[in-house]
LORODO-859209 format. One record per residue (C-alpha): x, y, z; residue number from 1; residue in one letter. Coordinates in steps of 0.25 Angstrom, whole numbers, plus 5000, padded with zeros to 4 digits. Each point is the difference from the previous one (the first is absolute). Last residue first. Example, Ala and Ser with C-alpha at 12.3 -4.5 7.8 and 13.67 -1.06 7.14 Angstrom:
2
      X      Y      Z     n   res
   5055   4996   5029     2     S
   4994   4986   5002     1     A
! end
This chain:
450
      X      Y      Z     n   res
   4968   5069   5132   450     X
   5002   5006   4986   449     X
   5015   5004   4999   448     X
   4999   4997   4983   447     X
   4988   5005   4997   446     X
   5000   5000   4984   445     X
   5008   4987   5001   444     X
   4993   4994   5010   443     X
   4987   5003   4994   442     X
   5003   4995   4988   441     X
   5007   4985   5007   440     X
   4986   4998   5008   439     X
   4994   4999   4985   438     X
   5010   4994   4994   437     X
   4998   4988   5013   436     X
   4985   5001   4998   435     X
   5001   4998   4985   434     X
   5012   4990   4999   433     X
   4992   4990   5010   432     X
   4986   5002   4993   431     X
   5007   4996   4987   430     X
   5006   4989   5007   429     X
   4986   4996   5005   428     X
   4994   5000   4985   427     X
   5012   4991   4995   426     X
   5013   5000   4995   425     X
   5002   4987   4992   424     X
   5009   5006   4989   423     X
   5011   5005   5008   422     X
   5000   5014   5004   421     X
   5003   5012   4990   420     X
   4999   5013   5006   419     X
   5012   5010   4997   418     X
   4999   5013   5008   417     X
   5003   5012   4990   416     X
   5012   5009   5005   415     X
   5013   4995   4995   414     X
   5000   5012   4993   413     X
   5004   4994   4986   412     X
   4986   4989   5004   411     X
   5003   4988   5011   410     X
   4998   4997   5014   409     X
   4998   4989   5010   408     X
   4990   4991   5007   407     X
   4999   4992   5012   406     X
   4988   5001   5009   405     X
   5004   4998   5015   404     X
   4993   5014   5007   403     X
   5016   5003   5002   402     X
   5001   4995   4987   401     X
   4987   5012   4993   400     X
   5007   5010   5009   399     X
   5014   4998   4992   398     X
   4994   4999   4986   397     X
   4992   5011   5005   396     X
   5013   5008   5005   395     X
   5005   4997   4986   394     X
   4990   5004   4992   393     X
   5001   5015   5008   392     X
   5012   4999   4998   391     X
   5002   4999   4984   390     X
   4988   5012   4999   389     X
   4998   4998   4984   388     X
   4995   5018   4996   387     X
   4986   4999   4998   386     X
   5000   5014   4999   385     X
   4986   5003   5004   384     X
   4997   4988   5008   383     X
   5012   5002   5011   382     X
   5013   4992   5002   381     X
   4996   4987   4990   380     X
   4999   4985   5004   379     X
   4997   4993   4987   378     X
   4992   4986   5007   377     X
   5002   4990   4989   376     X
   4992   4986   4998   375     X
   5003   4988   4994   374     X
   4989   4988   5005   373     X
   4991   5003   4988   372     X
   5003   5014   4994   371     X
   5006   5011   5005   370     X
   4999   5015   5005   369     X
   4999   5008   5011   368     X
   5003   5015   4998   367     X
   5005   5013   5007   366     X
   5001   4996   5016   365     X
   5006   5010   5008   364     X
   4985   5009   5002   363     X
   4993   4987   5003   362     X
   4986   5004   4993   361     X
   4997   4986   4993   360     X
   5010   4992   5009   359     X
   4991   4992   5005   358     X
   4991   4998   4987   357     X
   5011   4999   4992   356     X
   5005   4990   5009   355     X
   4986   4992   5001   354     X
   4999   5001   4983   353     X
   5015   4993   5000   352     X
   4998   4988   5009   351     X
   4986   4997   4995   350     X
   5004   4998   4984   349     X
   5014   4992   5006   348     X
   4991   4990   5008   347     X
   4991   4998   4988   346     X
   5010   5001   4988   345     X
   5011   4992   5009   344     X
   4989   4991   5004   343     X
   4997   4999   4983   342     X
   5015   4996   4998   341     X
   5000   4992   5014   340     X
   4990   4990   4994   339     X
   5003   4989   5011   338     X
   5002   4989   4987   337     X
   5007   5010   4991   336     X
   5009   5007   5008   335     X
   5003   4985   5007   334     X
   5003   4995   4987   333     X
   5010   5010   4995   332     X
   5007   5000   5014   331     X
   5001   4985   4999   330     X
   5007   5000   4987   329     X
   5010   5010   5006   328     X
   5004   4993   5010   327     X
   5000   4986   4992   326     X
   5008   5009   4991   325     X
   5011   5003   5011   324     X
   5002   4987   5002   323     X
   5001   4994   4986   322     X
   5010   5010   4998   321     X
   4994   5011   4991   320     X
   5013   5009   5002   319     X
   5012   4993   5008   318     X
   5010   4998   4991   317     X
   4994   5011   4987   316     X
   5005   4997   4987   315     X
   4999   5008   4988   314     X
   5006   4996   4986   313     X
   5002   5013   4993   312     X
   4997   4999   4984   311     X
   4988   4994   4997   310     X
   4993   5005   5013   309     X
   5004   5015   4999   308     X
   4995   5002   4986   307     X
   4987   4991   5003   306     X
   4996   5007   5011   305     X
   4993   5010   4995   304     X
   4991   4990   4989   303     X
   4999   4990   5013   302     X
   4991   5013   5007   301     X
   5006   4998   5012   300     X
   4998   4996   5015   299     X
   5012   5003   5009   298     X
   4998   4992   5014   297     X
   5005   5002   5014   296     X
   5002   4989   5013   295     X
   5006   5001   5013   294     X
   4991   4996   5010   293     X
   4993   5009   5008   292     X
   4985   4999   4994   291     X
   5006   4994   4988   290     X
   4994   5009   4986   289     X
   5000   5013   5012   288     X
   5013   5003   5000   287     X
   5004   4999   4984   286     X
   4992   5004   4988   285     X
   5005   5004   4986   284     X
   4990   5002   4987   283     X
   5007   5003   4987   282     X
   4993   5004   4987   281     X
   4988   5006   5007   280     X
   4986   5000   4997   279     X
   4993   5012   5002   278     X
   4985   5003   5005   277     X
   5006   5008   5012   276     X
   4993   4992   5010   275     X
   5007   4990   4995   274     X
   5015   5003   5003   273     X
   4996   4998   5016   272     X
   4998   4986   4997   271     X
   4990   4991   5006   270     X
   4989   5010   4998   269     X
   4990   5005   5008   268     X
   5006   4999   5013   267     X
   5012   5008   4996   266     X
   5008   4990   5009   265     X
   4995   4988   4994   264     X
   5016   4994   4995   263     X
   5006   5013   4994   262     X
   4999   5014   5005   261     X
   5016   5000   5008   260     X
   5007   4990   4992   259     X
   4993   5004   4988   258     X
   5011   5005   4991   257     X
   4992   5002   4987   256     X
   5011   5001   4989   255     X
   4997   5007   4990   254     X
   5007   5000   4985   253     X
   5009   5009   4992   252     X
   4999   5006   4987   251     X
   4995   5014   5000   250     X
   4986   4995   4996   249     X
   5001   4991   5012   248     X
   5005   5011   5009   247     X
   4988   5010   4997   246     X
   4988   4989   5001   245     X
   5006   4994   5014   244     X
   4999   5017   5005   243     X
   4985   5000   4993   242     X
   4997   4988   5009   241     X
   5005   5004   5014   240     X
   4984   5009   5004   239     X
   4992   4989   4996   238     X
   4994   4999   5014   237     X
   5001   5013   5006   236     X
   5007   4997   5009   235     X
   5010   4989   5007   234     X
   5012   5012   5006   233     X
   5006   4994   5011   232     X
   5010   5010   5005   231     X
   5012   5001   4990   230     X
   5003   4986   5006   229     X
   4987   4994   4998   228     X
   5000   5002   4986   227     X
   4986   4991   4999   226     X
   5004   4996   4985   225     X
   5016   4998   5005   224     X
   5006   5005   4987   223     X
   5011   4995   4991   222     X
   5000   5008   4987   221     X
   5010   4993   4991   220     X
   5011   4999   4990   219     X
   4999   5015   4995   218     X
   5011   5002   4990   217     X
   5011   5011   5004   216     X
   5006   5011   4990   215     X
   5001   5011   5012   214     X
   4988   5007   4993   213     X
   4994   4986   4999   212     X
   5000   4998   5015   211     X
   4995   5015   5003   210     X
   4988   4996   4991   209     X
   4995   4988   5006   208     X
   5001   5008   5015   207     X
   4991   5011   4992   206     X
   4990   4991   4994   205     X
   4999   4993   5012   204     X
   4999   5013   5006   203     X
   4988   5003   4991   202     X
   4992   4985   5002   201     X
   5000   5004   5015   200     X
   4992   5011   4997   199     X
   4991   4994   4991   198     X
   4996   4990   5009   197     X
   5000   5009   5010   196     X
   4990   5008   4995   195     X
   4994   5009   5010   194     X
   5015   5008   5003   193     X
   5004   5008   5012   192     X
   5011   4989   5004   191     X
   5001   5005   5015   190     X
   4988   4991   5007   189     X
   4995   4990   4988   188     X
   5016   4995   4998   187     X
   5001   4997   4986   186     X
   5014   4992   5001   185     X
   5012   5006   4997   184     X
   5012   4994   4989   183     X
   5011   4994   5001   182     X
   5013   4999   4989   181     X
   5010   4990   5001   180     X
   5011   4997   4988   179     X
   5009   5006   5009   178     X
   4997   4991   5011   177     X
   4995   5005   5013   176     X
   5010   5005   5012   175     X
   4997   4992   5015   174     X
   5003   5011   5008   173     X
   4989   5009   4996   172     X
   4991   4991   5006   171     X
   4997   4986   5000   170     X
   4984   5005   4993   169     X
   5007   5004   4987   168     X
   4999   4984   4996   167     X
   5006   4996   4988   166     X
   5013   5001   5004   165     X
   4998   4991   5010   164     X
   4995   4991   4988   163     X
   5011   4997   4995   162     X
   5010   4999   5011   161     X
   4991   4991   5007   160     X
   4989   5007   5009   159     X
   4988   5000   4995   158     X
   4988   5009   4993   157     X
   4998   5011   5008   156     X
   4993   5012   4994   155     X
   5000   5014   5005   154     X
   5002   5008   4986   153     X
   4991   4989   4993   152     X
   5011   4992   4992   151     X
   5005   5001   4984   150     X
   5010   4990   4997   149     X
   5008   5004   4986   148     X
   5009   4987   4995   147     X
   4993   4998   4985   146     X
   5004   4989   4991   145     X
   4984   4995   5003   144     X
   4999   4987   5003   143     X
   5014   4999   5010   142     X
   4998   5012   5005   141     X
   4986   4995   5006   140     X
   5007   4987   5003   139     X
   5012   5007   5008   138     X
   4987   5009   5006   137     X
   4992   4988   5005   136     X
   5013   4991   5006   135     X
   5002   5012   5007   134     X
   4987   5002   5004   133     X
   4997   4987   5004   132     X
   5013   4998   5008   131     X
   4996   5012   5008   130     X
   4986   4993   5001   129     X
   5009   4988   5006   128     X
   5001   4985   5001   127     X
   4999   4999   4984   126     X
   4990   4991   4991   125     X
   4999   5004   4985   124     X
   4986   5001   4992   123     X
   4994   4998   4987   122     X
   4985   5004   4996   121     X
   4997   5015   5001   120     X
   4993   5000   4990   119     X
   4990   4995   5006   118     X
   4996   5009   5009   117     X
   5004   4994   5014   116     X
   4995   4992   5010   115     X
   5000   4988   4993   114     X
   5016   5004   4997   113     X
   5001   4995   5016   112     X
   4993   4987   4999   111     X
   5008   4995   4989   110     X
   5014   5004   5007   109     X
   4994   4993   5011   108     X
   4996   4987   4993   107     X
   5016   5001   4994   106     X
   5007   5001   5014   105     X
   4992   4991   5006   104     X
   5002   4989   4989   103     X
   5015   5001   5002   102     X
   5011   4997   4989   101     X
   5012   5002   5003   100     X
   5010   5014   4997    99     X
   4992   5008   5010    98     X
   5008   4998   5012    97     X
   4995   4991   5012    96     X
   4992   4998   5012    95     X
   4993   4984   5001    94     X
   4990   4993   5010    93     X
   5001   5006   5015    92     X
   5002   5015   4993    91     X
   4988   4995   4992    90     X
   4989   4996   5012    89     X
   5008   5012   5010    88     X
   4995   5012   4989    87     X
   4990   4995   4997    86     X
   4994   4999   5015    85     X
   5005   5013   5003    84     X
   4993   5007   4987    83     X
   4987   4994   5004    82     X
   5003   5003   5015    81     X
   5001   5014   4997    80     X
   5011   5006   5008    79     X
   4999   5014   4998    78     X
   4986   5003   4992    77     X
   4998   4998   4986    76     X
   5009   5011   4995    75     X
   5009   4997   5010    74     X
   5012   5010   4992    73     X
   4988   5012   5001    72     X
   5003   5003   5013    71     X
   4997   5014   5004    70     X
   4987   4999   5008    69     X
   5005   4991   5011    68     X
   4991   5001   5012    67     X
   5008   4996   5013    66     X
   5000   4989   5011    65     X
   5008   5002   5013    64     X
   5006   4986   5003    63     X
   5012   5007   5005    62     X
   5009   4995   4990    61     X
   4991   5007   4989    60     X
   4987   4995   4993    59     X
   4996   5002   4986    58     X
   4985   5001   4996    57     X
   4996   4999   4985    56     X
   4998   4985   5001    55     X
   5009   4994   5012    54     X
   5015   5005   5001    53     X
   5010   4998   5010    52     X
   5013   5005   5006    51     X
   5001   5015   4998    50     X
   5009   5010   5005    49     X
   4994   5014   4997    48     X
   5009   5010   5000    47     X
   4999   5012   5008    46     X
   5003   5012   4992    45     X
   4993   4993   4987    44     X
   5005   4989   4990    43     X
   5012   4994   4998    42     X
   5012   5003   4990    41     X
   5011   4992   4993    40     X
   5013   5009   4993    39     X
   5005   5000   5011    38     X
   5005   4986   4999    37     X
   4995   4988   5010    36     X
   5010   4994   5012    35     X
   5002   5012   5009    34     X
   4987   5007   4997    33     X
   4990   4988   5003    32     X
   5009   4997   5015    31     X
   4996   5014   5002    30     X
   4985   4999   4997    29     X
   5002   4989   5008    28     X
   5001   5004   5012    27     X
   4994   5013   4998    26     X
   4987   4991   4998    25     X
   5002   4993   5014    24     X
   5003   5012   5008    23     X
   4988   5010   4995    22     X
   5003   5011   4992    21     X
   5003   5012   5003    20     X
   5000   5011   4992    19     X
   5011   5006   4992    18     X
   5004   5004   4986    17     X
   5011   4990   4999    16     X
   4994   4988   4996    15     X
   4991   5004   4990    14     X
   4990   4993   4996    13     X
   4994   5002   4988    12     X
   4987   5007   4993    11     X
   5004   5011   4991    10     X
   5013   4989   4996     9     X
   4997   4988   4994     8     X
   4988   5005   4990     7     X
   5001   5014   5000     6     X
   5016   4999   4997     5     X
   5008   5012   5005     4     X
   5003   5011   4991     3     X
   4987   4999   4995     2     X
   4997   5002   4985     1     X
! end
């Protein structure tokens, strides 16, 4: 686990570790620190200050256009007129609490188990994927008697008391719940093993096992099917099923947290959990559900939810508003109506073979690896020990938004480059991410070229 947080921290701004930076961003990068907590981080040695957003391209105070291949929050694009437009047209008509009636809000609900298994057939609106966990494990708990949470060993799973403690990737700082246990996630460069599947299944066992021995019930395995935070880890297909199979017959439930590979993202599924061939118990999404605006969802099986529901009343202010709904209504339809699922299967199928094939013999690059529009780039020192090379990612990530493509880091090393643009990414933005990586290799293998 990293002393410092891969996720807020490997790639941050740091205000006092020199540089100049220009006199308008100073500005109010100091104005930014006097009024917000310390706990808040941005991006980069120079950060980006950013206006504007059309698409996949963002656009800064100077008019200076960039690539944005980190951004899965505009799933369909920033600022999609279909999801404006829906938005203005009910926030002009009626915003409210859930406790009326509201036609949106129901039609939605409908729309959304649709794309599910279904047995997953009742679902419960929040503003938050971190409210989704929670409300996620408190129900998993709730249906089993058990208060075991088992994690992958980077995961990130939100940021309420709850669920921060669920989520190794905040650093050593931020403790984990005694009832927690994580486990690795078969990673094809330093794992050694040719059955994953199996593999993962045995430290499942293992983590299942050091809870009984401390007299703990598992409640839950909560898993992010794409495990983007350990490194994006997608394959082999099939590969998270026999873990599911150990804690069910343990006694506790999964709960598919598809924030990150829900919603088209894998291309050939809707939801990331699919690809594995299981059906969860709980299924929790967030950033992308809205395109920006705040909205999350726990779906269920109604036979796990049941405990929690007959007992706990559960209300949510502001989660599946009529407004917020609209926006997420509208996303679901444009997915659907511009085919972004089979774009990011296409787009996302081309993106990753013209990486490996650039970077094939890269002597710092070990593996590329994703699926759809989710893609890792594991940055290593040499190809013989594979060792994760947390600089050398970070001077791409900085060469990469000196060349104006915005990405970021993730993985225990805070080494692997974390490519998930929003859904619309197109052939031409491919073509721009591969002659600015390309341009960012050589400069970070020749530093002081001419």
């Amino acid at each position: 686990m990293a002393t410092r947080s891969t996720i807020m921290d490997t790639n941050s701004f740091r205000s006092d570790a020199g540089g100049e930076l220009p006199w308008p961003t100073a500005q109010l990068v100091r104005r930014r620190e006097r009024v917000l907590g310390p706990s808040y981080r941005l991006f980069y040695r120079r950060p980006v200050h950013l206006v504007r957003g059309e698409g996949a391209h963002l656009y800064d105070a100077d008019g200076l256009q960039y690539l944005d291949v980190y951004n899965n929050v505009a799933s369909v694009g920033h600022c999609h007129p279909r999801v404006v437009a829906a938005i203005a047209e009910q926030a002009a008509a009626l915003n409210t609490h859930t406790r009326y009636l509201h036609d949106r809000v129901v039609q939605y609900s409908e729309d959304l188990l649709a794309t599910m298994p279904d047995e997953v057939d009742q679902v419960m609106f929040l503003c938050t994927g971190s409210e989704a966990n929670d409300l996620a494990v408190r129900v998993a708990q709730a249906a089993t008697g058990g208060t075991g949470v088992i994690v992958s060993a980077e995961a990130y799973h939100g940021n309420s008391a709850l669920t921060s403690q669920l989520s190794p990737a905040l650093g050593t700082a931020q403790r984990l719940g005694l009832d927690v246990r994580t486990v690795p996630v078969p990673d094809p460069l330093r794992t050694g093993t040719d059955e994953p599947g199996a593999w993962f299944a045995a430290r499942m066992a293992e983590a299942v096992a050091d809870l009984e021995r401390h007299g703990v019930q598992v409640a839950a395995f909560v898993a992010d099917s794409i495990f983007s935070s350990d490194g994006v880890f997608p394959d082999p297909v099939g590969y998270l099923a026999p873990a599911v199979e150990v804690v069910r017959r343990a006694g506790g439930v999964f709960v598919a947290d598809e924030v990150q590979p829900g919603f088209g993202r894998t291309g050939s599924e809707f939801w990331g959990f699919a690809r594995h061939g299981v059906v969860p118990d709980l299924v929790t999404t967030g950033k992308p559900m809205g395109n920006g605006i705040p909205v999350a969802a726990m779906a269920a099986r109604s036979g796990v939810l049941a405990a929690f529901g007959e007992s706990i009343p559960y209300f949510n202010t502001f989660g599946g508003n009529p407004v917020s709904i609209a926006a997420a209504q509208a996303v679901l339809a444009v997915i659907a109506e511009e085919g972004l699922q089979e774009r990011a299967a296409r787009t996302g199928a081309r993106f990753l073979a013209e990486l490996r094939t650039l970077t094939a013999d890269h002597p710092l690059i070990g593996d590329v690896r994703g699926v759809g529009l989710y893609i890792g780039v594991d940055v290593v020192t040499d190809r013989v020990s594979m060792a994760p090379s947390t600089q050398v990612a970070l001077d791409l990530v900085e060469a990469l938004r000196d060349r104006r493509v915005l990405t970021s880091v993730c993985g225990a090393g805070g080494n692997v480059l974390k490519l998930r643009p929003p859904l619309v990414f197109s052939d031409d933005d491919v073509d721009w991410f591969l002659a600015a990586f390309a341009d960012a290799l050589d400069d970070v293998l020749v530093p002081d070229r001419p």
